[in-house]
C-alpha positions in Angstrom: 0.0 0.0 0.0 1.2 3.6 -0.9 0.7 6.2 1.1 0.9 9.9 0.0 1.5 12.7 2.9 0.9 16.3 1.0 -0.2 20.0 2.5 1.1 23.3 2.7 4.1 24.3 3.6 5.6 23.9 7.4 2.3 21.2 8.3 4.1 18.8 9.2 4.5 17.1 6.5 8.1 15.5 6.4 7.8 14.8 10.3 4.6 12.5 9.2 6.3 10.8 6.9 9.1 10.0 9.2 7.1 9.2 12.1 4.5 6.6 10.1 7.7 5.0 8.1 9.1 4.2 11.3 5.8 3.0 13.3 4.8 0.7 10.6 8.6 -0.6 10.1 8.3 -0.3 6.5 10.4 2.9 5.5 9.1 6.2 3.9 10.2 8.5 1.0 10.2 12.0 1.7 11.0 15.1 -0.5 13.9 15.9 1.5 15.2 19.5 2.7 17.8 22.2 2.0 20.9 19.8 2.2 19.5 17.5 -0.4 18.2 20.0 -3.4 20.1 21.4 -5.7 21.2 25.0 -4.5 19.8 26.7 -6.8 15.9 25.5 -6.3 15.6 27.6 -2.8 16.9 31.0 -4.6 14.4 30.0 -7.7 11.4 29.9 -4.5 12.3 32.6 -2.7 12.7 34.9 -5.9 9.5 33.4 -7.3 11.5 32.2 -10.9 11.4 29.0 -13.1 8.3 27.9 -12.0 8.5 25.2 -14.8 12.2 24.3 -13.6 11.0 24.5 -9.8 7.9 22.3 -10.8 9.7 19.6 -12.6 12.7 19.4 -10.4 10.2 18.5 -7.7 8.4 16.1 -9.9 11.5 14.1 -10.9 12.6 14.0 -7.0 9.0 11.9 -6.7 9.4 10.2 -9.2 12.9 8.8 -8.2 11.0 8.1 -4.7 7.9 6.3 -6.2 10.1 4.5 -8.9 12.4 2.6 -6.2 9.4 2.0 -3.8 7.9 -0.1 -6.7 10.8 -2.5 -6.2 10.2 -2.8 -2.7 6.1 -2.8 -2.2 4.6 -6.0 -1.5 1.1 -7.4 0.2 0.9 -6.7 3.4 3.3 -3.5 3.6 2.5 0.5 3.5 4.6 2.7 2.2 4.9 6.5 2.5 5.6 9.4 0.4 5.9 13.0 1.2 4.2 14.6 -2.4 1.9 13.4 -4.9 0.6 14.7 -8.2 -2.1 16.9 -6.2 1.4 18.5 -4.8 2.5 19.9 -8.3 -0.7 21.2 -9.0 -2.0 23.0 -5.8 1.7 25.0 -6.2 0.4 26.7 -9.7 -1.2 28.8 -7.6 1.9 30.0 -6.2 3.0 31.4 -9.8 1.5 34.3 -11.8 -0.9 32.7 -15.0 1.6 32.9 -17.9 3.2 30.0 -16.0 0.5 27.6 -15.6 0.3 25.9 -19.3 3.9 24.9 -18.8 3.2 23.8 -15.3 0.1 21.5 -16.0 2.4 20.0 -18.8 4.8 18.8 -15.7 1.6 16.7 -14.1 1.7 14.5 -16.6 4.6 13.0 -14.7 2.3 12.5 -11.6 0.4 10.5 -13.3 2.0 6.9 -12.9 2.4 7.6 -9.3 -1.2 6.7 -8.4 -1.2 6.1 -4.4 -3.9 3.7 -2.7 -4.4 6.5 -0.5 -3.5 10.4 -0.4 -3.6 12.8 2.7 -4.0 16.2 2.8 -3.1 17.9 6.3 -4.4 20.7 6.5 -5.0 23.4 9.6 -4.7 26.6 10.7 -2.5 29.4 10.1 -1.9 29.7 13.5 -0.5 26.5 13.7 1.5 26.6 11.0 3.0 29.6 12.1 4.0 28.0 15.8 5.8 25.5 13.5 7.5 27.3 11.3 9.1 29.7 14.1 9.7 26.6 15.9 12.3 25.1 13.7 14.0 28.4 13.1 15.2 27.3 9.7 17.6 30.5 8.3 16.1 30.1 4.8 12.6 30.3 5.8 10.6 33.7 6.5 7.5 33.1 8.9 5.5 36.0 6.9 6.6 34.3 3.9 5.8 30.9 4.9 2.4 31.7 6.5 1.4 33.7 2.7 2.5 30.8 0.9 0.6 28.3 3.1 -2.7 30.3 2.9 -2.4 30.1 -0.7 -1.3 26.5 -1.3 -3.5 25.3 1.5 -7.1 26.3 -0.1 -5.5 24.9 -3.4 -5.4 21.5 -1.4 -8.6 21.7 0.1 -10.4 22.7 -3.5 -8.6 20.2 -5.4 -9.4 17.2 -2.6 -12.5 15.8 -3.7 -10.9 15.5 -7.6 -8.2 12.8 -6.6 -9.8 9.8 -5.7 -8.8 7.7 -2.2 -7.8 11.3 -0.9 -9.2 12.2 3.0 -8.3 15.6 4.3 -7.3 16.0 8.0 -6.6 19.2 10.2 -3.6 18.6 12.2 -4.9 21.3 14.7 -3.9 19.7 18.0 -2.2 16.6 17.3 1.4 16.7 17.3 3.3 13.8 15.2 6.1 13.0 18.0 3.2 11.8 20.3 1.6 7.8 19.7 -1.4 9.7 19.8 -1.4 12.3 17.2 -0.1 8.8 15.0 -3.2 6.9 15.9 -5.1 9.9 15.3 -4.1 9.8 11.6 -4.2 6.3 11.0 -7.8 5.9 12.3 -9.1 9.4 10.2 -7.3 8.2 7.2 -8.3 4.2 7.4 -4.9 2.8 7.3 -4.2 -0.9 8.4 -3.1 -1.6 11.9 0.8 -1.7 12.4 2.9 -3.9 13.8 3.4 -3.8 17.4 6.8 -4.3 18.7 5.9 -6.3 21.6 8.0 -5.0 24.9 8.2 -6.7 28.0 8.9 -6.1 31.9 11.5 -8.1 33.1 12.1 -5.9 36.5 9.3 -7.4 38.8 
């Protein structure tokens, strides 16, 4: 089973992806951070240029991910991804209309992914804000962030209901290092039941 995690930026998404990779002992893809793209692609966001470039740099990055999952899916196992093809196109909103013919040719690529199951996190701006000032990240401006994630965010929640198996969830008080906040997501997006790790007391 494949598993797509997706949302705005700063909601979460790559700690998700982590956290359910490692609760159902099966591994996870995500898109990575500033240390693994290339150094141009964070000037290119920040200055709002090469949307097409941007687009398909990300695209290719997934497709890499959902291209060496393939060789390792089998009954029985879930597997999760941080981006889908919903990803590339609630972005096109980030870029000004001139852009957006090139940009829908890019989906095209998103279209052999095909997950068993897509969720959008969602929540609200608030939140997102906490998080982003949280991690501190030099490259990241919160005003910035928070814009960005207003805009991609109701992209998300529009284009929802037009990919099938997709379920939409606001993250608004769960936090994804708690067992918790993980059982909270598996139940609201109908995922099988992991694997428990049995543990025992041996002290009395």
């Amino acid at each position: 089973m494949r598993v797509a995690i997706v949302g705005g930026p700063g909601i979460g998404k790559s700690t998700l992806v982590r956290q359910l990779g490692d609760l159902y002992h099966n591994g996870s893809y995500g898109e990575g951070e500033k240390g693994v793209w290339h150094p141009d692609v964070l000037e290119d966001i920040a200055m709002g240029r090469n949307a097409v470039g941007v687009t398909a740099y990300f695209a290719a990055l997934y497709d890499a991910n959902y291209r060496d999952a393939a060789d390792h899916d089998r009954p029985g196992k879930v597997i999760f991804f941080e981006g889908a093809r919903i990803t590339l196109e609630a972005h096109i909103a980030e870029y000004p209309p001139e852009t957006h013919a090139g940009l829908r040719g890019v989906l095209a690529m998103g279209d052999r992914w095909d997950p068993d199951r897509t969720i959008v996190l969602t929540s609200s701006t608030a939140t997102i804000e906490k998080h982003i000032r949280l991690r501190n990240r030099p490259h990241e401006q919160a005003e910035n962030m928070v814009r960005r994630f207003r805009l991609i965010d109701a992209e998300f929640r529009r284009l929802a209901p037009l990919y099938p198996n997709t379920v939409v969830i606001d993250r608004d008080g769960m936090e994804f290092h708690e067992r918790a906040g993980l059982l909270d997501i598996v139940a609201a997006a109908g995922l099988p039941a992991h694997h428990e790790i049995p543990y025992e007391r041996f002290d009395g």
